[in-house]
N, C-alpha and C positions, 0 to 999 in steps of 0.2 A: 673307776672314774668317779670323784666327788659330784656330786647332785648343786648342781646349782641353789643359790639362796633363792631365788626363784619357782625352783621346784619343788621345793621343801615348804609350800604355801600349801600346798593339796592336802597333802595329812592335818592340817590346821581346818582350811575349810570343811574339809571329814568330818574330827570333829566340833564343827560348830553345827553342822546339818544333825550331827548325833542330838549332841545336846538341844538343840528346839525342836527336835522331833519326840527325845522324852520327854522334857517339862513341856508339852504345848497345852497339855489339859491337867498336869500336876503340880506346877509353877505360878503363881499370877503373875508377875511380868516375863515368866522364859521365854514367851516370843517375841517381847520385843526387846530385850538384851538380844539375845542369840541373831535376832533379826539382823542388828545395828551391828553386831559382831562381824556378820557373814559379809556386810556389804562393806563395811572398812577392811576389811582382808580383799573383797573383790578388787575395789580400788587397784591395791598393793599388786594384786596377780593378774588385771585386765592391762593398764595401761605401758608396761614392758613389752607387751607382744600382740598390741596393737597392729603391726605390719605382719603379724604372720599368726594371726588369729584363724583356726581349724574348723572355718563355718560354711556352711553347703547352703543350697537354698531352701531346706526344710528351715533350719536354723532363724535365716531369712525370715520366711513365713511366719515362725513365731516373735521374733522381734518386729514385725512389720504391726502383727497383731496388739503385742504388750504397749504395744506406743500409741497407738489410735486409741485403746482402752481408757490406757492414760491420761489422754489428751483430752477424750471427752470427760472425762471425769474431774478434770483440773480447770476445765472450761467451765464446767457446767457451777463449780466448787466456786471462781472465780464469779463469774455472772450475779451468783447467789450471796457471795460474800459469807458464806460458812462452808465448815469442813462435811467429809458427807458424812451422815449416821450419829444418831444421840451416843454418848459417852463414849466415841472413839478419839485417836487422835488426828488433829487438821494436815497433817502428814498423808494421811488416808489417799488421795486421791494420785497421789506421786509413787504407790507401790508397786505401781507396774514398770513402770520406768527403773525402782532401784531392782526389781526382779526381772529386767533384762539384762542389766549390767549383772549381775550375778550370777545369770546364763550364760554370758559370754567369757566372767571369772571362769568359772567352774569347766567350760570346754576346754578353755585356753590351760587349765592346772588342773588335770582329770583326777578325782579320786576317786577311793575305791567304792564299791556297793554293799561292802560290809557296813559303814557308817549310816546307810542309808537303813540296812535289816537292822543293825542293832538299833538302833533308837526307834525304830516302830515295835520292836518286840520290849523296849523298856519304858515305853509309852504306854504299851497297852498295858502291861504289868500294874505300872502306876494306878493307870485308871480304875481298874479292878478293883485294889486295894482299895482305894479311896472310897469306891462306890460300895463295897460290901461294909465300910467301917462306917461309912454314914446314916446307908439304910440299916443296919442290924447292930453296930454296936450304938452308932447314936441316935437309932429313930426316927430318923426323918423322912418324912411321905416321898421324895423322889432328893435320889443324888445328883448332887451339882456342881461341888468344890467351888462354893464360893464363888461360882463363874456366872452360869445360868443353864441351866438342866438341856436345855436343845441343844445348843453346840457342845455341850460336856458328853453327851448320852452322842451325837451322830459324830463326832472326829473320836470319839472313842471304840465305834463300831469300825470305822474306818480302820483305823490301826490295827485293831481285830483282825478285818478280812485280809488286809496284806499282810498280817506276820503268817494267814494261814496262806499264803501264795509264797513267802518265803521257806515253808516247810514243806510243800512240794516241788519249787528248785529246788531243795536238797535232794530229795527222795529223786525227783530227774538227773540230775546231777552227775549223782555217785550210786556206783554199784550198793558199795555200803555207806550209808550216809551218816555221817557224826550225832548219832543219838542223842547227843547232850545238845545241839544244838536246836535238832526235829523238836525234841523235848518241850524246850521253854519259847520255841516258836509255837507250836501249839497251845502251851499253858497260856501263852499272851493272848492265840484267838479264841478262845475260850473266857480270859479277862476280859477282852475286849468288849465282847457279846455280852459278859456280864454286865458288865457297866453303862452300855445301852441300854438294856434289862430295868437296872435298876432306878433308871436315870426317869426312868416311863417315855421315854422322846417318840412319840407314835410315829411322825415324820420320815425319821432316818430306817424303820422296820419295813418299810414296801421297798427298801431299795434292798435289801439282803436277799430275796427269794432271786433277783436278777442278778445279784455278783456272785453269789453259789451255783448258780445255772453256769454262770461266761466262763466260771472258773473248774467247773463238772467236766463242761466243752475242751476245756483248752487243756485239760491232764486227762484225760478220756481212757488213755493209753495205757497211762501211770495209774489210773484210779482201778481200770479192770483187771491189769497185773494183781495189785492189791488184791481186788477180790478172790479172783483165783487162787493165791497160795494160801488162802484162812480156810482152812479146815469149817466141815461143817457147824459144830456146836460152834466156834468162833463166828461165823455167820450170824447166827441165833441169836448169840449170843451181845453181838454188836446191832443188833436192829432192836434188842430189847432194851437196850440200852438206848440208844437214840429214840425209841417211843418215850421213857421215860424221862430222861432232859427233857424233850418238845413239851411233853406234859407238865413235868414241875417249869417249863419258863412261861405257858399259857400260864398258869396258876396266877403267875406273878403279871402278864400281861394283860389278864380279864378284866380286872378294875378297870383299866386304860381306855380297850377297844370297848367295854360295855358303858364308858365313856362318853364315845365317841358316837356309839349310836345313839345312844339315849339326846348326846346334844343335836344330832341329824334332826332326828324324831321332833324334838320339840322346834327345833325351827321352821321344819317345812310345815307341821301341825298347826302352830300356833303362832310363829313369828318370832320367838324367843331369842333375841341378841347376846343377852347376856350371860353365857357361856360360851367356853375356848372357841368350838368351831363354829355357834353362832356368830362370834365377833368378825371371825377372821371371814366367814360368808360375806358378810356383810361390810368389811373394807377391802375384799374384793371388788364388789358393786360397785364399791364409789371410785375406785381404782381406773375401772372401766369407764366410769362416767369423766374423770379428769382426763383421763386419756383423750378421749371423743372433743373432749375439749380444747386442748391444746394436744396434736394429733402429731407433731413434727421432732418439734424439740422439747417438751413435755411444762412444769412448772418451773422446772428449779428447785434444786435441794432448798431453797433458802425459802421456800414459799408455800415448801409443804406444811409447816405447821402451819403458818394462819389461816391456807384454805382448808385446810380438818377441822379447823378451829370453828371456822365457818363452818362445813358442812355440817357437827356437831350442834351449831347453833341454831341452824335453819332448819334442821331436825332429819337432816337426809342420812347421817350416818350416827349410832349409840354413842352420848357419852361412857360407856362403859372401857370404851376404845381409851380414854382415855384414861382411866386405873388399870386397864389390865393390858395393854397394850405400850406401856412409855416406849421414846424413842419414834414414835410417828412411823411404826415401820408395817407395811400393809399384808409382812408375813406370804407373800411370793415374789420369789426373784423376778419371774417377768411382768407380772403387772406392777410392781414395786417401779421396776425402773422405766414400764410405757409411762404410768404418772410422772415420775420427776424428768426425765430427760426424751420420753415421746418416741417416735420411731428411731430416730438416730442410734438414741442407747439401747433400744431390742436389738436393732440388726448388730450394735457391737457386742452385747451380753452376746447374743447367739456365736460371732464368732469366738468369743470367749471360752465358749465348750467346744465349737467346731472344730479351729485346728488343730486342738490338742488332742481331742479325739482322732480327727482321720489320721494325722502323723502318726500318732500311736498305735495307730489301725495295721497302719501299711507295715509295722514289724513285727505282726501276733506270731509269723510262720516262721521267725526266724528261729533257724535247728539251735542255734546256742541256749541253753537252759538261761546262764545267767541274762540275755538280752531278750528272750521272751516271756522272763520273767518281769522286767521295767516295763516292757512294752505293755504287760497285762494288768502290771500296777498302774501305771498311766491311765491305762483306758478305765478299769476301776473307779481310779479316783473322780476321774470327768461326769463318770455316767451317778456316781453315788451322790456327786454334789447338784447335778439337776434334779437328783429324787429329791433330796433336801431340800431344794428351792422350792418345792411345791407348795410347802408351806411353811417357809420362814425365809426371810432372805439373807443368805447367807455372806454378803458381801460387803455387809451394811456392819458385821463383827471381825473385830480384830483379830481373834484367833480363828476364825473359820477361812475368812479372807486370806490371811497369812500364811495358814495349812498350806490352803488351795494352790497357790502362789510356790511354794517352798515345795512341794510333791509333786506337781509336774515338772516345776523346773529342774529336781534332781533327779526324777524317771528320765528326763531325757537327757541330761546330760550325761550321766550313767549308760544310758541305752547307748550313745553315739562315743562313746569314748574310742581311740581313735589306734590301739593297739589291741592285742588277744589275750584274754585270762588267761591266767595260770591256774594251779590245780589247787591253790588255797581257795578256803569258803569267801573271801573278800567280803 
């Protein structure tokens, strides 16, 4: 039986998720082509089966959430009369809205979850590359690609840890697992980690000891088998080896963390602003204090620079903030957004991680390798992007935001796909 013209959209949208999931941090505009790409094909695949669209009330719950996101943010964007965040685009505030329509594509035209592994394992690849040609062949103190080192260094660790969740689907999987694939799933998380390494992003490094733990937990089974069949000296010989990585990436992360203390040290000592985590101390404080101020519905995107501008002037917060900080941005997602948009936008920030976390919660157990594998890349991804919000706000950049946005929604659409794998790696 011929496949309808209809049907034959899914491998399209495939690969367009392919393609923005490699160029996301080795491209300057691949996310936002690939973006605009994904949602002119949703169009084309949402609005035929509109009457017989395959959505539950989990589905529900997430569209219910991407539109009140949305909506605060197009309101508040509105009120203010600017788009939210320096050098993004004014489109910004409406990407929830075009990443429901895209979830609801993507249900209604299910592809497969090969598009989804390959383009995180030729993401991370990318990244690697880049970051080993920047810092060693051309020198420069932290890799970036032209982007900006924080979101270069944390959506590159990111893609790291999921190609190492799609190389134990395999290994669950299959008895014998496609080598070539285990392979360059691994060399990618390995890139991956490189390139946060190199990147210096200190930020996105406290969330790794917790997605190697969930992810310890959740192959537990698969990982003890492993150890079991390695023969002694292989034992030895794989722990002497993981002291030594751990030790040559200290090597390269000591500058950073002796950094970081040294800037602690001087500010609690002496008051010192002007260093990375003095600043960011210290528009936290003022974070808190706008908050307390307008405590409901916050400033307004449109009003955050001239009251910085002010606090700057009246001496309550460092001009420093303002050379080493552009973009007015307070560098934590939730005090970032109690300032501009007040409690409203905490409780929808919060469900912004919530429902996509518990949804994704409620299918860790499920026996199918390839659907507890989305399920654990979901949860992953949620929980890595609150560690990165600790200190920077992630939502305020176009490719972090878009990541975020584009990896849940295909965890789940993937997760719920709506027939049974077959016995290809999809």
């Amino acid at each position: 039986m011929r496949s309808s013209p209809m049907a034959s959209l899914a491998p399209w949208q495939g690969a367009v998720l392919f393609a923005f999931l490699a160029s996301l941090v080795t491209l300057p505009l691949g996310y936002g082509v690939w973006a605009v790409a994904a949602l002119v094909l949703a169009l084309f695949a949402m609005l035929p089966a509109v009457r017989r669209l395959p959505l539950d009330r989990e589905d529900a719950a997430w569209l219910i959430m991407l539109a009140l996101v949305g909506l605060n943010q197009v309101l508040d964007a509105w009120r203010s009369g600017v788009p939210i965040g320096h050098q993004t685009t004014p489109s910004l505030p409406w990407w929830p809205f075009a990443a429901g329509m895209i979830l609801i594509a993507w249900r209604a035209r299910p592809m497969r979850a090969k598009w989804l592994w390959g383009g995180v394992i030729l993401g991370a690849l990318g990244a690697g590359t880049i970051a080993f040609d920047e810092r060693w062949i051309n020198g420069l103190n932290r890799a970036d690609n032209d982007i900006n080192a924080i979101p270069f260094g944390n959506l590159s660790l990111l893609l790291g840890v999921l190609a190492l969740v799609n190389a134990l689907r395999l290994c669950h999987k299959y008895a014998e697992p496609p080598r070539w694939y285990v392979v360059f799933s691994l060399l990618a998380t390995g890139s991956g980690l490189l390139a946060s390494l190199l990147s210096g992003t200190r930020g996105g490094w406290i969330t790794l000891p917790v997605a190697l733990a969930l992810i310890g937990w959740m192959y537990r089974s698969l990982l003890q088998r492993g150890w079991q069949t390695l023969a002694a000296w292989q034992r030895w010989s794989l722990i002497l080896l993981s002291v030594l990585v751990i030790g040559w990436a200290l090597s390269f992360a000591y500058p950073r963390l002796w950094e970081l203390y040294s800037n602690l040290e001087r500010f609690f000592n002496e008051g010192v602003v002007k260093t990375s985590i003095g600043a960011r101390i210290d528009m936290w404080q003022n974070a808190i204090r706008l908050f307390l101020e307008k405590p409901l519905f916050g400033w307004g995107e449109g009003a955050m620079r001239p009251v910085l501008d002010r606090l700057i002037d009246n001496g309550l917060m460092d001009a420093n903030v303002q050379d080493q900080f552009l973009g007015y941005q307070l560098h934590n997602e939730w005090l970032d957004t109690a300032a501009r948009r007040g409690l409203v936008g905490v409780v929808l920030l919060a469900a912004f991680y919530a429902v996509p976390l518990m949804l994704f919660a409620r299918h860790l157990r499920d026996a199918t390798p390839q659907r507890k594998a989305l399920a654990l890349a979901g949860v992953l991804v949620v929980l890595m992007f609150l560690g990165f919000g600790l200190s920077q706000s992630m939502f305020r950049d176009v490719r972090t935001y878009s990541g975020y946005l584009a990896l849940i929604v295909a965890c789940w659409s993937l997760l719920k796909r709506p027939y049974p794998e077959n016995n290809s790696i999809q």
